[in-house]
ZASE-878762 format. One record per residue (C-alpha): x, y, z; residue number from 1. Coordinates in nm, 2 decimals, always signed. Each point is the difference from the previous one (the first is absolute). Example, Ala and Ser with C-alpha at 12.3 -4.5 7.8 and 13.67 -1.06 7.14 Angstrom:
BEGIN
ATOM    east   north      up  num
ATOM   +1.23   -0.45   +0.78    1
ATOM   +0.14   +0.34   -0.07    2
# end
This chain:
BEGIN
ATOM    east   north      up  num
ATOM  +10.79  +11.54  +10.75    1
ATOM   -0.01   +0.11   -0.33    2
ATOM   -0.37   +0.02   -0.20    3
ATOM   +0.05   -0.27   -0.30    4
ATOM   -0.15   +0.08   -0.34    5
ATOM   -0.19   -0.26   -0.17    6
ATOM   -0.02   -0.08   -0.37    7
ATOM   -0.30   -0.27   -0.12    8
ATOM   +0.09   -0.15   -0.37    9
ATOM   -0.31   -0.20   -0.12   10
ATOM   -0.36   +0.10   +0.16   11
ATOM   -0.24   -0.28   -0.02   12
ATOM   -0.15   -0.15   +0.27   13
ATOM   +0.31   -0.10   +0.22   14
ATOM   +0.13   +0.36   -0.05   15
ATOM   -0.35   +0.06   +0.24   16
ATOM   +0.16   -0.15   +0.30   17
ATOM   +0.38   +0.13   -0.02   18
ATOM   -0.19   +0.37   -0.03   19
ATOM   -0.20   -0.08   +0.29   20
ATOM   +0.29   -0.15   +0.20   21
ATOM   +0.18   +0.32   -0.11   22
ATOM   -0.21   +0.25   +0.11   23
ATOM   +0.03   -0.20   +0.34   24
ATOM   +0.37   +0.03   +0.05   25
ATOM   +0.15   +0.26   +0.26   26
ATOM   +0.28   +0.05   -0.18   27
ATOM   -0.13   -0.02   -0.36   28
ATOM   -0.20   +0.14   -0.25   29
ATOM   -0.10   -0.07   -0.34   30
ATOM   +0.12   +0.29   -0.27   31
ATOM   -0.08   -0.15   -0.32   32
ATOM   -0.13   -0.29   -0.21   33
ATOM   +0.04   -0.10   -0.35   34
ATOM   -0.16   -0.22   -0.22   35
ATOM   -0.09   -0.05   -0.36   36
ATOM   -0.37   +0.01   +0.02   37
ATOM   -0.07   +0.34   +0.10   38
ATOM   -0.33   -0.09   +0.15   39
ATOM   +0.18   -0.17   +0.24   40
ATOM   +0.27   +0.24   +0.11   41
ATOM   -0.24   +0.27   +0.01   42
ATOM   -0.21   -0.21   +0.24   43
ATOM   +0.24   -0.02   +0.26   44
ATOM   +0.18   +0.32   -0.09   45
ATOM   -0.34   +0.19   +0.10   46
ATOM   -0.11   -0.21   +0.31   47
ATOM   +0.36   +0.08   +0.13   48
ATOM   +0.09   +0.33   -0.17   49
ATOM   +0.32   -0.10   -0.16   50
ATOM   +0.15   +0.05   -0.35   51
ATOM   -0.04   -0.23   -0.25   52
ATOM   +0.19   -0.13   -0.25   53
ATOM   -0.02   -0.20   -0.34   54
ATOM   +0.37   -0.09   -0.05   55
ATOM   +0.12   -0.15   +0.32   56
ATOM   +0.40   +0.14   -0.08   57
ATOM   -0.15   +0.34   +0.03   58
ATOM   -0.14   -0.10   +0.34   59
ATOM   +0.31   -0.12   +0.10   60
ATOM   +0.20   +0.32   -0.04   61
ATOM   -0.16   +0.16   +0.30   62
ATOM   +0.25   +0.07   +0.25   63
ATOM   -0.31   -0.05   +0.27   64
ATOM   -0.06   -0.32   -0.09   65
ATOM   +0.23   -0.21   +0.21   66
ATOM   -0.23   -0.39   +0.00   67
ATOM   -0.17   -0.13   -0.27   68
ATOM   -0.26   -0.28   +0.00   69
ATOM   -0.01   -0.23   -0.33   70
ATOM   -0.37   -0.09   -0.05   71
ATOM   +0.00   -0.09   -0.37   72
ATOM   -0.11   -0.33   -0.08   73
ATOM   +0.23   -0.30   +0.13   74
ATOM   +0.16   -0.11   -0.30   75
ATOM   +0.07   +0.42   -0.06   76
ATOM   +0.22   +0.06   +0.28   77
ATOM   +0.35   +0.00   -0.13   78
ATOM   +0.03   +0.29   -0.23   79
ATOM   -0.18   +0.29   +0.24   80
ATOM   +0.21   -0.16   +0.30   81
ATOM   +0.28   +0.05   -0.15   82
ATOM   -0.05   +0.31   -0.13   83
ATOM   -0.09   +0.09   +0.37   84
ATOM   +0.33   -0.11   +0.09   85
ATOM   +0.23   +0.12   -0.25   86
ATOM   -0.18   +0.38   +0.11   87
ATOM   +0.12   -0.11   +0.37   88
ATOM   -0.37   -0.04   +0.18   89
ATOM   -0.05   -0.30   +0.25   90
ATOM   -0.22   -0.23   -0.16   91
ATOM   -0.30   -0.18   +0.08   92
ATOM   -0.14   -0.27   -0.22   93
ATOM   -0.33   -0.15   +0.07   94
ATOM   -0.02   -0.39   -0.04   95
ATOM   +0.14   -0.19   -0.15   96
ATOM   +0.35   +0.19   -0.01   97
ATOM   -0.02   -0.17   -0.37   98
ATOM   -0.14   -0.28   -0.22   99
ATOM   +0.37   -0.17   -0.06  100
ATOM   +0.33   -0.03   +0.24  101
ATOM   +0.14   +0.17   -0.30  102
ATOM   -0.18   +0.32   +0.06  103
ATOM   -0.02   -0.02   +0.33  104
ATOM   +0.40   -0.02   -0.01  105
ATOM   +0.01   +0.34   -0.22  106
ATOM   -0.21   +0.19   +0.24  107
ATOM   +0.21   -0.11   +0.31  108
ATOM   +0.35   +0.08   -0.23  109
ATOM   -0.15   +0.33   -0.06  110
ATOM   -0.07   +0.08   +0.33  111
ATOM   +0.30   -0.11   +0.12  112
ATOM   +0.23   +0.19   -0.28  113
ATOM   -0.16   +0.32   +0.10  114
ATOM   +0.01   -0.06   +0.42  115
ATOM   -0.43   +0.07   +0.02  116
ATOM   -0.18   -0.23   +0.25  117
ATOM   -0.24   -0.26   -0.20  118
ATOM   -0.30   -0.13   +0.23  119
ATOM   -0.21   -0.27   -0.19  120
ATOM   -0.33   +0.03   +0.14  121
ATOM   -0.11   -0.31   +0.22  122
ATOM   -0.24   +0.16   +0.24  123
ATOM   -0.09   -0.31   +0.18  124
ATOM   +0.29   -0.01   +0.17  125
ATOM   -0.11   +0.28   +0.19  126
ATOM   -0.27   -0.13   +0.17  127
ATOM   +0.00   -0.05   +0.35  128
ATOM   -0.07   -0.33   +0.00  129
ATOM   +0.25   -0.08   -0.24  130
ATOM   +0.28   +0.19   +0.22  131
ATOM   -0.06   -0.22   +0.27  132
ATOM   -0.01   -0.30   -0.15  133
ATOM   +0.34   +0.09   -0.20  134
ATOM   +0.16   +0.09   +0.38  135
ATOM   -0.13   -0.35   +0.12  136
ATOM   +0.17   -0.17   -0.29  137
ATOM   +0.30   +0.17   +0.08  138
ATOM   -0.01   -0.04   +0.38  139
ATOM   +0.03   -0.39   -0.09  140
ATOM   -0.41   -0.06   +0.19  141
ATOM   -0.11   -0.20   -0.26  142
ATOM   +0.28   -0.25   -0.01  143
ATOM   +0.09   -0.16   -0.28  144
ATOM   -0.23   +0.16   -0.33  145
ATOM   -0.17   -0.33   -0.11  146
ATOM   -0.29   +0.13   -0.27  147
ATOM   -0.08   +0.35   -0.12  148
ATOM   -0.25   +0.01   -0.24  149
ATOM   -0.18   +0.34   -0.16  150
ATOM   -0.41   -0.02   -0.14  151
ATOM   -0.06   +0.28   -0.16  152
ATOM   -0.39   -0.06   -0.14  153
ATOM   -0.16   +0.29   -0.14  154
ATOM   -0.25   +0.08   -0.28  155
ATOM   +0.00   +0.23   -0.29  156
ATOM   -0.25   +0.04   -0.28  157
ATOM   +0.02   +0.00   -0.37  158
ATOM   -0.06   +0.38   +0.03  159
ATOM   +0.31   +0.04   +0.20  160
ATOM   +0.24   -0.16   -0.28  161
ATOM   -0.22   +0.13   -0.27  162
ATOM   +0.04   +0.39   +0.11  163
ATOM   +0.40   +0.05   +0.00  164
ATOM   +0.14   -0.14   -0.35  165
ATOM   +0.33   -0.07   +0.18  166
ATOM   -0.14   -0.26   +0.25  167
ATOM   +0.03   -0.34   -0.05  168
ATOM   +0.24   +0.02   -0.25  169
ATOM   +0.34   -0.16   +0.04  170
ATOM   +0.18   +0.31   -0.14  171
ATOM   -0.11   +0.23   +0.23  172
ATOM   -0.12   -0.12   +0.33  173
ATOM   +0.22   -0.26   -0.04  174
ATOM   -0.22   -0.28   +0.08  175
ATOM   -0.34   -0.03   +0.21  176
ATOM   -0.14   -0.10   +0.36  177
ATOM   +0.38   -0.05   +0.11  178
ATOM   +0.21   +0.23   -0.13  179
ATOM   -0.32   +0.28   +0.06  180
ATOM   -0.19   -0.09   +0.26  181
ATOM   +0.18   -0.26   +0.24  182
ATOM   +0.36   +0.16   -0.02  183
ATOM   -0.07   +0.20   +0.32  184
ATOM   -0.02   -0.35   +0.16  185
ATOM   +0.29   -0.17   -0.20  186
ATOM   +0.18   +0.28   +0.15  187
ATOM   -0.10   -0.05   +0.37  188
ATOM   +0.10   -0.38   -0.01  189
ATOM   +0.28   +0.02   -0.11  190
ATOM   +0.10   +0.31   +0.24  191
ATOM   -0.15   -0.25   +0.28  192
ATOM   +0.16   -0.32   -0.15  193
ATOM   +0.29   +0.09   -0.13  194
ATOM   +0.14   -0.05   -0.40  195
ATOM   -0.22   -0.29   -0.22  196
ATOM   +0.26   -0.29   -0.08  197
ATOM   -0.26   -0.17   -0.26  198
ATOM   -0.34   +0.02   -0.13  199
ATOM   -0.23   -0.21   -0.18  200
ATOM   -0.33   +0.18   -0.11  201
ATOM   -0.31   -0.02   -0.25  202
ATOM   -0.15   +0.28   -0.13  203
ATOM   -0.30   +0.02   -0.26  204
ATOM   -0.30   +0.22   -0.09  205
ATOM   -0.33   -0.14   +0.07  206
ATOM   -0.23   +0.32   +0.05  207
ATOM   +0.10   +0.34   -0.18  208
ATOM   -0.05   +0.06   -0.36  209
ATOM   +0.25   +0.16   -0.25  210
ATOM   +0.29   +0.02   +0.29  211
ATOM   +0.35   -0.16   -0.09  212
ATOM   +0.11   -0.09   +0.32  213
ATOM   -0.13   -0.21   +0.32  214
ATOM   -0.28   +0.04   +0.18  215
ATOM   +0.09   -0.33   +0.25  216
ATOM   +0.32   -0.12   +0.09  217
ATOM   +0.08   -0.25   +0.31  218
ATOM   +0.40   -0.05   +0.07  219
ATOM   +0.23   -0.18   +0.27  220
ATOM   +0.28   +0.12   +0.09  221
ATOM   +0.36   -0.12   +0.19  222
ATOM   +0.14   +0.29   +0.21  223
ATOM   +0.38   -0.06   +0.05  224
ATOM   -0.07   -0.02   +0.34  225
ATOM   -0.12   -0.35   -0.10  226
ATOM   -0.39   +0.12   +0.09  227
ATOM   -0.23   -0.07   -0.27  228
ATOM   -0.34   +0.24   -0.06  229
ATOM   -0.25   +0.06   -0.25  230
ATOM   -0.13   +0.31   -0.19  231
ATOM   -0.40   +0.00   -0.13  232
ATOM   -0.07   +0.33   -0.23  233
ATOM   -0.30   +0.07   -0.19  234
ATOM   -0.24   +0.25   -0.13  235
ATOM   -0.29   -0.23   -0.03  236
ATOM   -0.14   -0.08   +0.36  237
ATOM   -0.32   +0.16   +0.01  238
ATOM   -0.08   +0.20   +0.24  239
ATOM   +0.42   +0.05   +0.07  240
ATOM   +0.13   -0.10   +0.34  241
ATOM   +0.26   +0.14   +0.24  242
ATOM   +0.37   -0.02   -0.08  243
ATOM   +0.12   -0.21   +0.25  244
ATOM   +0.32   -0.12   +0.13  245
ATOM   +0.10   -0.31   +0.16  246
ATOM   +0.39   -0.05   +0.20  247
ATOM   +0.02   -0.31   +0.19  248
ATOM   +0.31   -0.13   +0.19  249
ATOM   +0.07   -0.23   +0.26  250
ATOM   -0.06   +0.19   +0.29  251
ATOM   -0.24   +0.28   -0.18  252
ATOM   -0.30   +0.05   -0.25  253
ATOM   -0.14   +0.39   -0.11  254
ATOM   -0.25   +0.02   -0.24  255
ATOM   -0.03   +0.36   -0.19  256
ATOM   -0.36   +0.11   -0.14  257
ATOM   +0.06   +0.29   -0.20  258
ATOM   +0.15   +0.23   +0.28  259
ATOM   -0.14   -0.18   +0.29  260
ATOM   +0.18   -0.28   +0.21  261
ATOM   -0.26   -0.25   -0.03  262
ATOM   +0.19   -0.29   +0.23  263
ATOM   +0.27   +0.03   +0.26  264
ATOM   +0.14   -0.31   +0.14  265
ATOM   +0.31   -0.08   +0.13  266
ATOM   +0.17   -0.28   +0.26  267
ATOM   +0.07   +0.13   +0.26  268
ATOM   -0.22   +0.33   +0.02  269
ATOM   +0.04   +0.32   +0.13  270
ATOM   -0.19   +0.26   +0.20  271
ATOM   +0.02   +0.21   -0.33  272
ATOM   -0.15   -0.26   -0.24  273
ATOM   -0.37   +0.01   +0.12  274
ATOM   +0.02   +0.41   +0.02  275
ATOM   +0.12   -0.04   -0.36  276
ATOM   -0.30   -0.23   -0.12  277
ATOM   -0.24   +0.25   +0.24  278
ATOM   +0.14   +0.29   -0.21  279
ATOM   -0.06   -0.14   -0.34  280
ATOM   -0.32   -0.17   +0.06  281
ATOM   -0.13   +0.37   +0.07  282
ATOM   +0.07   +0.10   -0.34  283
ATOM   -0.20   -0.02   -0.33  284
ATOM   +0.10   -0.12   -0.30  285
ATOM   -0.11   +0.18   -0.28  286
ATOM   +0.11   -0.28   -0.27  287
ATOM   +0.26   +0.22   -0.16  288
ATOM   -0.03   -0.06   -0.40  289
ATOM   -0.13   -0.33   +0.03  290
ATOM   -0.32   +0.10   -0.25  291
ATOM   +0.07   +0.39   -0.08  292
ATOM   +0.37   +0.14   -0.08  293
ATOM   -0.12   +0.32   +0.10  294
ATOM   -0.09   -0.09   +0.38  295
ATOM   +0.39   -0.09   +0.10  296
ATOM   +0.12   +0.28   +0.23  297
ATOM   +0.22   +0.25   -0.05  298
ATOM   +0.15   +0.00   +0.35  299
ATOM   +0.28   -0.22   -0.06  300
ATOM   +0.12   +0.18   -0.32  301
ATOM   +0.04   +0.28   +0.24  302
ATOM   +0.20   -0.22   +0.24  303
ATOM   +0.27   -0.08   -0.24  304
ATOM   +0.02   +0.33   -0.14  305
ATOM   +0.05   +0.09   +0.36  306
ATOM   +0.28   -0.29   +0.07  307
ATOM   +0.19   +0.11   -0.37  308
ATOM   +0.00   +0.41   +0.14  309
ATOM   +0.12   -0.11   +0.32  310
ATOM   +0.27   -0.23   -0.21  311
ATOM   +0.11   +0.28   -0.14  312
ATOM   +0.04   +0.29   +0.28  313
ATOM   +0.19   -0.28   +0.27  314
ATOM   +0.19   -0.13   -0.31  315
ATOM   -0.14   -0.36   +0.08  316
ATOM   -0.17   -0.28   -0.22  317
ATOM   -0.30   +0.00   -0.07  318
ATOM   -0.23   -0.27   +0.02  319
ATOM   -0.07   -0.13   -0.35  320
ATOM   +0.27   +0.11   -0.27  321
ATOM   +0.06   -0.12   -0.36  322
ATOM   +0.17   -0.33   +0.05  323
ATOM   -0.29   -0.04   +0.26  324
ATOM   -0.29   +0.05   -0.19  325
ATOM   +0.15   -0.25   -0.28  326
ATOM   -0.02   -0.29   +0.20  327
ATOM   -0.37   -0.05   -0.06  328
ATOM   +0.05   +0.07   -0.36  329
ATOM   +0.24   -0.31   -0.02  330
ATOM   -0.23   -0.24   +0.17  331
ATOM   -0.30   +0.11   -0.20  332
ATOM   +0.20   -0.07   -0.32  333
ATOM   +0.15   -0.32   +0.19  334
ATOM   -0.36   -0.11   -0.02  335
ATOM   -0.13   +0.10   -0.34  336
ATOM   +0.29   -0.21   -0.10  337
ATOM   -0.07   -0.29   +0.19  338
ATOM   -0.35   +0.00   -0.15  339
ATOM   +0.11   +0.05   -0.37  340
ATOM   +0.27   -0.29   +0.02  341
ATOM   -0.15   -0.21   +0.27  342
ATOM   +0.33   -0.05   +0.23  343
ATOM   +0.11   +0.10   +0.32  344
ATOM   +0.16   +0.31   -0.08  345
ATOM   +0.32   +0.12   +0.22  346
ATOM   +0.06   +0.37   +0.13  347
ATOM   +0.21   +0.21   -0.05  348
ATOM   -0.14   -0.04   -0.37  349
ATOM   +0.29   +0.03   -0.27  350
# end
């Protein structure tokens, strides 16, 4: 298998952990980064010993650069991942794919006009616990899917919106503790759950200072499987709590905390179930990004780079493309619109 060139556009903070999953990779290796603020290219150009680049089309000339991660601010996606496209690179785009279906539609017709792969990154889907519960969902243990509900309660300062101009402003990150924070569990849910039929949501801002966007929001949601489920997302739950997870059927119940399977019940049991709650309970949860963004771990990022390389040597799908890594966008922006009009809102939105 062939050694895959990687390309990082944007380096701020997130660009940290697709570096680190980089450097990681069997078959990959990072070769350059680019960025306009030279500081911050030249940071990670000189802790890897890569080039560097200003102008990101230069960057994308290089016949060695065959994968290239998009870690620009959310709402900054489009333009470099379609330039990354158009020069015939795989393409990588950190979350959210984009801020509106619109964009999120011209990165995936771009992709798809020029045959490159396009892997939206949703990390939490490679957990281990959330692989199992998926292949119990899809083995038909749980029975009918009854409630599915996602709480994703974690805290972030002033400081934190204060020291990135672009956050918490509805033109750029493209809205707050959802569409930032709580999309990696948006994501999982519906993966678990299937699509969202309907949602009905409030959203406000009761604790940040000179942010645009939401700091709370609480929604319910209809699956079209006829299961209903709830989503709780905030920045302002001091001291931040785990991420958890909740999929109840009729014959079934996992709960998800963080990475770890938390509760595993299910009528009737097998010899399996109590090695699987032995093996989790053995683990320690380190709380993810519940209080600090920089304590999530790089290890899944690495993961999915792994699944889209071996996507692309066996000629196989990958697990989250494009049209997968929109799905979360639209319920987020089913919800925001629920909140602003104060109706159920219907999905597929118009």
């Amino acid at each position: 298998m062939k050694k895959y060139g990687f390309g990082i556009i944007g380096c701020g903070s997130i660009s940290d952990f697709h570096s680190a999953a980089i450097s990681e990779l069997e078959h990959g290796q990072l070769v350059a980064v680019s960025s306009r603020k030279t500081e911050n290219s030249k940071r990670l150009a000189d802790r890897y010993n890569v080039d560097t680049y200003s102008d990101y089309n230069e960057m994308l000339k290089r016949d060695d650069v065959d994968i290239v991660c998009i870690c620009t601010p959310s709402g900054a996606h489009l333009d470099p991942a379609v330039a990354a496209a158009n020069a015939g690179k795989h393409v990588i785009v950190e979350k959210p794919l984009e801020i509106t279906l619109q964009r999120c539609d011209e990165i995936i017709q771009a992709c798809d006009d020029a045959d490159v792969r396009l892997c939206a990154i949703f990390n939490s889907r490679f957990t281990k616990g959330s692989q199992l519960v998926k292949e119990t969902i899809d083995s038909g243990r749980f029975g009918k899917l009854t409630l599915g509900s996602s709480y994703i309660k974690w805290f972030r300062s002033q400081e934190y919106y204060d020291s990135g101009g672009w956050r918490g402003t509805w033109d750029l990150d493209g809205g707050g503790a959802l569409m930032n924070q709580s999309i990696h569990a948006i994501d999982l849910l519906q993966y678990f759950m299937g699509p969202v039929k309907s949602v009905q949501a409030f959203t406000d801002t009761l604790a940040h200072q000179r942010i645009e966007v939401e700091d709370v929001a609480a929604a319910a949601l209809r699956f079209e499987s006829g299961a209903l489920g709830v989503i709780e997302g905030t920045t302002a739950a001091y001291p931040g709590m785990f991420k958890k997870t909740e999929i109840c059927g009729t014959q079934g119940t996992a709960i998800l905390e963080e990475e770890d399977i938390t509760k595993w019940e299910f009528d009737p049991e097998l010899p399996d179930d109590a090695k699987i709650r032995d093996e989790f309970a053995q683990q320690t949860n380190t709380g993810g990004g519940a209080s600090d963004p920089r304590a999530i771990n790089h290890a899944n990022h690495r993961r999915q780079m792994e699944n889209l390389i071996n996507g692309i040597e066996s000629d196989s799908t990958h697990l989250v493309d494009g049209r997968e890594g929109r799905k979360s966008v639209e319920i987020i922006l089913a919800i925001y619109q629920s909140s602003r009009e104060g109706r159920i809102v219907e999905l597929p939105l118009s």
